[in-house]
C-alpha positions in Angstrom: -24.1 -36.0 6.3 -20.6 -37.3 7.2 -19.5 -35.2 4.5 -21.0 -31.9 5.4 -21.6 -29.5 8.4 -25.1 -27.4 8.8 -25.6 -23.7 9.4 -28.3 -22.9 11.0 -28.3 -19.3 11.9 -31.3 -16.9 11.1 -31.0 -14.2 9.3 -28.1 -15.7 7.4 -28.8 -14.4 4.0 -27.2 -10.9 5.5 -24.1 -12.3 5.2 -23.7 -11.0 1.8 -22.7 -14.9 0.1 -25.4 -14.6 -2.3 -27.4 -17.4 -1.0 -29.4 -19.9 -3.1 -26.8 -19.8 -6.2 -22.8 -20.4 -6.2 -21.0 -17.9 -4.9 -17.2 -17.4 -6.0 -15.3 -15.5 -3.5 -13.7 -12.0 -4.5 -10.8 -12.0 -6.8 -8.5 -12.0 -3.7 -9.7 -15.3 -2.7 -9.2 -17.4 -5.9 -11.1 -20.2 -7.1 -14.8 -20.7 -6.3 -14.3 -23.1 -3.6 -17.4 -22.4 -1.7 -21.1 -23.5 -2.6 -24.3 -22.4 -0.7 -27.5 -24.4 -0.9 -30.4 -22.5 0.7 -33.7 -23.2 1.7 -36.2 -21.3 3.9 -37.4 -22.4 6.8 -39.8 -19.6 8.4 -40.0 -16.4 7.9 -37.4 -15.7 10.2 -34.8 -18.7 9.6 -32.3 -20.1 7.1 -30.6 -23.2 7.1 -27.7 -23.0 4.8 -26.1 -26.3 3.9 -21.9 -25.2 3.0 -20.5 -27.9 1.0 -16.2 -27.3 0.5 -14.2 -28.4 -2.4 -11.3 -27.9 -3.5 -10.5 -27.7 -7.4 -10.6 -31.4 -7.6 -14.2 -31.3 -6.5 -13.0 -33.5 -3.6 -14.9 -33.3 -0.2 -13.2 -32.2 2.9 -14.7 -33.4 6.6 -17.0 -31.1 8.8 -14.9 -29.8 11.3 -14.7 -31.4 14.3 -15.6 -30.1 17.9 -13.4 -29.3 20.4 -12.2 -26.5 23.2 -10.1 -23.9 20.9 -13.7 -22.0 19.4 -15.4 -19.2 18.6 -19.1 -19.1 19.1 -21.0 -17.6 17.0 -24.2 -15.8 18.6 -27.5 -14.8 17.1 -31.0 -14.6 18.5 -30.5 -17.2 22.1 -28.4 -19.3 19.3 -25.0 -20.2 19.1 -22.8 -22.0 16.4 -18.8 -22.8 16.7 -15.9 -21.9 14.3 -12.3 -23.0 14.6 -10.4 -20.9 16.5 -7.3 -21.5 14.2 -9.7 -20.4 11.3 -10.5 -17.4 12.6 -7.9 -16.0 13.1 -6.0 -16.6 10.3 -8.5 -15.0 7.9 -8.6 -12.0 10.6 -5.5 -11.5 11.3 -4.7 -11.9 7.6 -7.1 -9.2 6.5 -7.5 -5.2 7.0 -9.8 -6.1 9.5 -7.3 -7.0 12.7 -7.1 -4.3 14.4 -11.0 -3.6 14.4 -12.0 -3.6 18.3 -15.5 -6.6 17.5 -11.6 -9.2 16.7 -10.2 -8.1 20.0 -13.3 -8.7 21.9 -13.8 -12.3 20.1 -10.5 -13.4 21.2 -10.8 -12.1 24.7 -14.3 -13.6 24.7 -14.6 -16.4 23.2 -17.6 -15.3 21.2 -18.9 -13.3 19.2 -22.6 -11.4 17.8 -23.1 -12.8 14.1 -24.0 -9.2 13.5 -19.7 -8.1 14.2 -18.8 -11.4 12.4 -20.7 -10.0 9.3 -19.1 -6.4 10.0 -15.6 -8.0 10.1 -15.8 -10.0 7.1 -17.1 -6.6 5.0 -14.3 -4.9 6.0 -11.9 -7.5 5.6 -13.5 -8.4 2.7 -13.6 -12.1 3.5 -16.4 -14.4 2.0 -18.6 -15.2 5.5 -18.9 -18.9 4.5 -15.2 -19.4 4.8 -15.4 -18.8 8.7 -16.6 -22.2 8.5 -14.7 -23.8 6.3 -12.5 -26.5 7.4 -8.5 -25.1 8.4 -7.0 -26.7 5.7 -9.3 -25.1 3.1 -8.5 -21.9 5.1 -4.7 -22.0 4.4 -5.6 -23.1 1.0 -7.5 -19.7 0.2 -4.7 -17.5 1.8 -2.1 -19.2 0.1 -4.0 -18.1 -3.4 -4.7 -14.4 -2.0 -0.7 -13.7 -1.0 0.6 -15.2 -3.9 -1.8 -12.8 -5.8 -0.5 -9.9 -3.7 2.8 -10.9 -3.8 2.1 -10.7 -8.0 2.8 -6.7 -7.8 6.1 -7.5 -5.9 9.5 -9.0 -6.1 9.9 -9.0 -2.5 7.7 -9.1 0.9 9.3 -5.9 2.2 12.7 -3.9 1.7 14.1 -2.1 4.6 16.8 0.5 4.6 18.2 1.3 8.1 15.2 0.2 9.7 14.1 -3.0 11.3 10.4 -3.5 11.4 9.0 -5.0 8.1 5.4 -4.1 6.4 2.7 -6.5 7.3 0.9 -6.9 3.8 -2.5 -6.9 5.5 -1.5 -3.0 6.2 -1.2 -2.3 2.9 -3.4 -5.3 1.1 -6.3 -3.2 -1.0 -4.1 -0.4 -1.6 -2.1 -3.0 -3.4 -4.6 -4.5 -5.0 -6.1 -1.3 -6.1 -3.1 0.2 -7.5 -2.7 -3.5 -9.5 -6.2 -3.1 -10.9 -5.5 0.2 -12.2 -2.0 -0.7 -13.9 -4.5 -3.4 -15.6 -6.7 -0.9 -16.3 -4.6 1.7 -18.0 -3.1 -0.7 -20.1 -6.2 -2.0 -21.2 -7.3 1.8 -22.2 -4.5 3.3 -23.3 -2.4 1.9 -26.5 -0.3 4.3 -26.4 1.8 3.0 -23.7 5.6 1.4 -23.9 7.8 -0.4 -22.5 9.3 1.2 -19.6 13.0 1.9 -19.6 13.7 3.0 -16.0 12.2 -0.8 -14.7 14.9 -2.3 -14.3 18.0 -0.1 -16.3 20.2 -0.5 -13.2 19.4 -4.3 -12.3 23.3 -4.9 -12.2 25.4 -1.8 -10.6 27.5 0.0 -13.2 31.6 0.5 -12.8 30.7 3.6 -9.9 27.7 4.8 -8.0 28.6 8.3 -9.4 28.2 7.1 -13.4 24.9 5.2 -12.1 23.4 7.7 -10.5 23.9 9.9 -14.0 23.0 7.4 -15.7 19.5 7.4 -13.9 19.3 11.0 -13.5 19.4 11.1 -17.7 17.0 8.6 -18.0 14.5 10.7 -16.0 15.7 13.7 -17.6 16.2 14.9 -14.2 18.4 17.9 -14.7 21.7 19.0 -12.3 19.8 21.7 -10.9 16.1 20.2 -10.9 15.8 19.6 -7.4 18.1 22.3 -5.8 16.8 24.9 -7.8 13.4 24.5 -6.7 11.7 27.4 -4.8 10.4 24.8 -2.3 11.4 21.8 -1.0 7.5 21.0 -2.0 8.3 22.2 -5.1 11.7 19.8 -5.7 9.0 17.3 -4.5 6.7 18.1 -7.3 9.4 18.4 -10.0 11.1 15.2 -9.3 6.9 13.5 -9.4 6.6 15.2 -12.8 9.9 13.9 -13.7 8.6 10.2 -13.2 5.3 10.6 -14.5 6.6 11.7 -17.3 8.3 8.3 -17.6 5.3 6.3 -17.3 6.4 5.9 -13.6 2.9 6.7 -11.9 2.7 8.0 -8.3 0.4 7.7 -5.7 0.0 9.8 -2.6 -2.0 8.6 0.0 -5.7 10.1 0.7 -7.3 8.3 3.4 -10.5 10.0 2.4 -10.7 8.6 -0.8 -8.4 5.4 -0.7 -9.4 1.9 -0.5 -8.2 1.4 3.2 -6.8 3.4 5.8 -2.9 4.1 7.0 -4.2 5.5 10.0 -1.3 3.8 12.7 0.3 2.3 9.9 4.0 3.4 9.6 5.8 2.9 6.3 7.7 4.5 3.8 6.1 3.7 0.7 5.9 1.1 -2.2 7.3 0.5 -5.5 4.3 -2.2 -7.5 5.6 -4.0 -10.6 4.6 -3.3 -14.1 6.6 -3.6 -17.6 4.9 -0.5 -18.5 3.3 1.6 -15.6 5.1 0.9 -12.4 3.8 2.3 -9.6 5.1 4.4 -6.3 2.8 4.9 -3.2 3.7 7.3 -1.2 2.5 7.9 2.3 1.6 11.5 2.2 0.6 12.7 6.0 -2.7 13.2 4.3 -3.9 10.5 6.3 -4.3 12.3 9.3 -1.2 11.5 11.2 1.9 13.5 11.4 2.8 15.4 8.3 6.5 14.3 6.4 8.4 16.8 5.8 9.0 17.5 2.3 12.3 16.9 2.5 12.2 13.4 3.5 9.7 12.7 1.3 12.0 13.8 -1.1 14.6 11.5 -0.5 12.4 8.7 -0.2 10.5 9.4 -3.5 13.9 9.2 -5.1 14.8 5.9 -2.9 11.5 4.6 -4.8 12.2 5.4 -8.1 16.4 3.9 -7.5 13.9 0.6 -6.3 12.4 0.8 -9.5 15.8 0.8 -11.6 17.1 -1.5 -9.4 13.9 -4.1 -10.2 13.1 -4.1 -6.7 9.0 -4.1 -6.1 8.3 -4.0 -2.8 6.8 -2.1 0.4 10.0 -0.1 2.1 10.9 1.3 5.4 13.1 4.1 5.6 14.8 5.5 8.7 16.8 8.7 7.1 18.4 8.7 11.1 20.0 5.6 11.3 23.7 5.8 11.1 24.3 2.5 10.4 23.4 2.0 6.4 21.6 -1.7 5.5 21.3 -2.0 1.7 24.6 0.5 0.5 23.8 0.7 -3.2 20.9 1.9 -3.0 21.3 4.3 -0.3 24.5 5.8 -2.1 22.6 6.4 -5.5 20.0 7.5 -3.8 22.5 10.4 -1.9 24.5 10.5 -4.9 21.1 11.8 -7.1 20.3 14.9 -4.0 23.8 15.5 -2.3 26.6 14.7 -5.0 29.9 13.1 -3.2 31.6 15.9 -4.7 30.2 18.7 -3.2 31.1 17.7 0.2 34.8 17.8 -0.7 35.3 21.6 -0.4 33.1 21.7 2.5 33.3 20.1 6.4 30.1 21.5 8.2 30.7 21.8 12.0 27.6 22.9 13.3 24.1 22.3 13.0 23.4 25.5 11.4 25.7 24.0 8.7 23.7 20.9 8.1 20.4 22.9 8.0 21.2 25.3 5.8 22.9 22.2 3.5 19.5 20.4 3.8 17.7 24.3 2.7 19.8 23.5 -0.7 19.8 19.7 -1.0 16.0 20.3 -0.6 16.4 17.1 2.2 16.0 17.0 5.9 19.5 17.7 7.8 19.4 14.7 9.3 20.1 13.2 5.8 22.8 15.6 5.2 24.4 14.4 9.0 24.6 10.7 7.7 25.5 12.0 4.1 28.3 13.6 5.6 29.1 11.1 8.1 29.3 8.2 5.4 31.8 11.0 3.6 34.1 11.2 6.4 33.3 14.8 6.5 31.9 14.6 10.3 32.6 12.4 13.2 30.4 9.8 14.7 30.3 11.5 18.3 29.2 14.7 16.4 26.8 13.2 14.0 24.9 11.4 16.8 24.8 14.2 18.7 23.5 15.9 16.0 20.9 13.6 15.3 19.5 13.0 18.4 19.3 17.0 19.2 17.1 16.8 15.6 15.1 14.1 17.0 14.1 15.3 20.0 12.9 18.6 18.1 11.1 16.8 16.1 9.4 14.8 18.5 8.3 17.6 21.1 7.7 20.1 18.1 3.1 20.7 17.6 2.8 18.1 14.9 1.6 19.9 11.7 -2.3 17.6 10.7 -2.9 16.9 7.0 -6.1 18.7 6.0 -8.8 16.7 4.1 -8.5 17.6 0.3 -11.4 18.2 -1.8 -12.8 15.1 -3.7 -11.4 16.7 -7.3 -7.8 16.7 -5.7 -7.8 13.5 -3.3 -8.7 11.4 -6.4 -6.2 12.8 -8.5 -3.3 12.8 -5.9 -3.9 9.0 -4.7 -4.5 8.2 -8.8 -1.7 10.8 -9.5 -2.2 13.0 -12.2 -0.5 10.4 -15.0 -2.9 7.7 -14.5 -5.5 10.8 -14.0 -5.1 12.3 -17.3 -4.4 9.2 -19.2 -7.8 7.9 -18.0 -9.8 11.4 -18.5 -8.1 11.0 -22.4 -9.4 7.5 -22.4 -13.4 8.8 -21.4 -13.1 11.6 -24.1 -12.5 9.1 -26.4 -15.2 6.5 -25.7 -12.9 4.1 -24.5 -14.9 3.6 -21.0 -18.1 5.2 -20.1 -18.7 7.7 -17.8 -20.3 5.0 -15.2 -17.4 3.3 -15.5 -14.9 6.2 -14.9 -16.2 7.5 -12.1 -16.8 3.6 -10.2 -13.2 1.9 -11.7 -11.1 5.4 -11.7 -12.3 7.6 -8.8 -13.6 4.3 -6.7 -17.2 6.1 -6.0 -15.2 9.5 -4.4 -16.5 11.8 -7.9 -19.7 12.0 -9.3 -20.1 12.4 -13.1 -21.3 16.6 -12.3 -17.5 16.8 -10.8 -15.6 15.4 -14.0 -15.4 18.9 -15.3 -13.9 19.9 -12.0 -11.5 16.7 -12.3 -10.6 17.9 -16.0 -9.6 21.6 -14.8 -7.8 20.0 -11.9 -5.5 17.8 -13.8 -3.8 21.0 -16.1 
């Protein structure tokens, strides 16, 4: 037994391993490392020998006792995990901010029945809370590198400082990957995509790149300004990408795999050849709505990513005077607010900016650091500006994002490319309707509401 540690816990066939066969973890977690051997003891106990390998099928040591633990409580009993163990798979998982973690750690223990709550949500195999640390690491080196997969980069920032913790963000990722996969495997009428990547190396001036994009989306001069709305540029500039086989995704917390609730980002551009992918925090979720305007701006910041070859989650701060990645932020500007349109004008006041940002179809404090970047305001003016806009903002009655109806919530987080494309793919016997509604719509549609989803998506 030098070799191998005991569980003895009753109940433990709750813990959802599968116990009495092998049991290889969730795609997240790689390789089949952990192996359950079951016997009953009583009707009311389970002793579960866990035997780790790694792929070499070699044995790792029990792990060893010692005063950084966790104990594990169930019926008067009481079993130890490492300390280091647990939280790494916790605080590596959607889970860490669930109040049973915070009690552990304060603690020093914690009811099986939380462990198993944690590990659901987390989505964490239960047997590798007692796997050995190195084994651990092992596992959530293979999950990241799996994450990372969709992206060229942990996180990109523009004029902002705080990067996107990937456990924030983790099975909207991985959902989003799933269903690039998905579509391709349903759909042979895809191509290769020519916006990935067309402006990987900058061109002779941001002006001829940004028309150079802007042609490639067949975004014309007066798509965005002419809008009614600046929900309606919003929705032009969308179709305008999705008709590129750029899909986009607006977040539902209703009817997405995990919740933003807290979680403040900008969005996220996920690799594909063919069907790249934008996420785009909506307001949706229950916090604070975005105005449309910024989410304009951003939208368009995603799809420059996307050009660029940049995959990654991004943080936006459309106040910050002080500009962190240039290129992108000036092709961005130079898409919604042309450098040559501030050259017969030199707003003055803030009704000046406002009523700019009314056209632009942006928020005036983008037009203020447009401007200020064009030498067409001051600094002492522009900050004063800003922060006047800020405070506003901040003591204005925040607008709350009303729960859509199943029909629309799937199709907005899906968006209606991937939507359609799928629906197209069901008509023609490509997936069944079981499968539709569990792989597509995650569980949020019944096969009565596909008609409904049909009439939605025209």
């Amino acid at each position: 037994m030098d070799d191998t540690f005991r569980l003895r816990l009753p109940g433990a066939g709750n813990c959802g391993c599968r116990l009495g066969s092998p049991r290889a973890p969730p795609p997240n977690w790689g390789c089949g490392i952990p192996r359950l051997r079951v016997t009953a003891r009583g009707p009311r106990r389970v002793c579960a020998r866990v035997i780790w390998t790694d792929r070499d099928s070699e044995v790792h040591p029990r792990p060893q006792g010692g005063a950084m633990q966790i104990g594990i409580t169930l019926g008067g009993e009481r079993v130890h995990v490492d300390r280091d163990v647990f939280v790494a798979l916790l605080d590596n998982s959607v889970a860490n901010g669930r109040a049973p973690y915070r009690h552990a750690m304060e603690r020093g223990e914690i009811p099986y029945s939380a462990l198993l709550e944690l590990a659901e949500a987390g989505k964490i195999p239960c047997a590798l809370f007692f796997a050995p640390l190195p084994v651990v690491q092992a596992q959530l080196e293979i999950k990241t590198a799996k994450l990372l997969g969709g992206l060229t980069k942990r996180s990109f920032s523009l004029n902002a400082r705080n990067a996107v913790a990937l456990s924030d963000i983790e099975l909207i990722l991985k959902d989003l990957l799933r269903k690039q996969e998905l579509l391709k495997k349903h759909d042979p009428t895809l191509a290769k995509n020519k916006i990935v990547g067309s402006l990987s190396k900058p061109g002779f001036s941001v002006e001829a790149d940004a028309a150079y994009l802007a042609e490639l989306l067949g975004l014309e001069a007066n798509a965005i300004r002419g809008a009614a709305t600046k929900g309606a540029a919003l929705e032009a500039l969308i179709l305008r990408l999705e008709s590129n086989q750029v899909l986009v995704s607006q977040s539902q917390n209703n009817y997405m795999p995990q919740r933003l609730a807290g979680v403040r980002f900008s969005g996220m551009t996920v690799k594909d050849t063919k069907v790249p992918y934008i996420f785009l925090p909506s307001g949706d979720e229950g916090e604070e709505v975005s105005p449309a305007g910024r989410r304009t701006f951003t939208l368009t910041l995603l799809a420059v990513l996307i050009a660029r070859g940049i995959f990654a989650p991004v943080n936006y701060d459309s106040t910050a005077e002080e500009i962190t990645s240039e290129y992108e932020y000036d092709l961005t500007a130079q898409i919604l607010m042309p450098a040559g349109d501030f050259k017969a004008i030199r707003p003055r006041k803030r009704a000046d900016f406002e009523g700019l940002a009314d056209e632009y179809k942006v928020t005036p404090s983008a037009v203020i650091v447009r401007a200020l970047r064009l030498g067409r305001i001051d600094r002492a003016s522009a900050t004063a500006f800003l922060g006047e806009l800020e405070a506003e903002f901040r003591s204005a009655p925040k607008q709350q994002g009303r729960t859509s109806k199943p029909v629309n919530g799937v199709r907005k987080y899906n968006g209606r490319e991937l939507s359609w494309r799928m629906v197209r793919a069901l008509d023609e016997g490509r997936l069944s309707t079981g499968d539709f509604c569990r792989e597509v719509c995650l569980n949020n549609l019944t096969p009565g509401d596909l008609e409904e989803f049909r009439r939605s998506l025209r």
